[in-house]
C-alpha positions in Angstrom: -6.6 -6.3 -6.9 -6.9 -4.1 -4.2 -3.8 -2.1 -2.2 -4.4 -1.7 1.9 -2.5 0.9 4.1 -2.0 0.8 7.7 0.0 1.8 10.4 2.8 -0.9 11.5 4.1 -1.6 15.7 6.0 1.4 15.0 3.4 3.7 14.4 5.2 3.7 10.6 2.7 3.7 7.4 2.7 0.6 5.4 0.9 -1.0 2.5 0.2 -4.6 0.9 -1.2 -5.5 -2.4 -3.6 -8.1 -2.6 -4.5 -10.3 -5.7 -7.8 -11.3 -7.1 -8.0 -14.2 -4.9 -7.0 -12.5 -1.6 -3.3 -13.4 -1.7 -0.6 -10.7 -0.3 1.5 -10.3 -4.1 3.4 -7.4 -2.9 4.2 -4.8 -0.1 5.9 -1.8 0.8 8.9 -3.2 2.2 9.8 -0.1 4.3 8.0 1.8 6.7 7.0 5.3 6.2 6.4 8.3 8.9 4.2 10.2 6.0 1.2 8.6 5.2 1.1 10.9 2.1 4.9 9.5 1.5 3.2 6.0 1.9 0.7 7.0 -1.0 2.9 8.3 -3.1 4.8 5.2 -3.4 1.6 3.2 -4.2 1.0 5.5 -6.8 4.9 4.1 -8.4 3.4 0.8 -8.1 0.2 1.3 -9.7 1.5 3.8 -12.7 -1.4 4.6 -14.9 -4.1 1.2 -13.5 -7.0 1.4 -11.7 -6.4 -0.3 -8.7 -8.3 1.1 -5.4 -6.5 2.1 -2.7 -8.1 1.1 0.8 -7.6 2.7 4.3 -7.2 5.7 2.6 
């Protein structure tokens, strides 16, 4: 599994989770003007795991 972050139309930082098998299983749901707010939400998600972040 593997989290991705990027910037939405908006400008707006976003991320997506994706599964073993390259399948979107979750995302952020809400745009975010901080990309260190954006992070820090991830970082809920993931709790104590070891799932990489990319686009960091």
């Amino acid at each position: 599994m593997a989290f991705h972050v990027y910037r939405d139309n908006l400008s707006q930082w976003r991320w997506y989770l994706l599964a073993g098998n390259n399948r979107k299983i979750a995302d952020s749901g809400e745009g975010y003007n901080n990309k260190a707010d954006c992070l820090s939400a991830i970082n809920l998600v993931k709790g104590t795991g070891n799932t990489p972040v990319y686009g960091v």
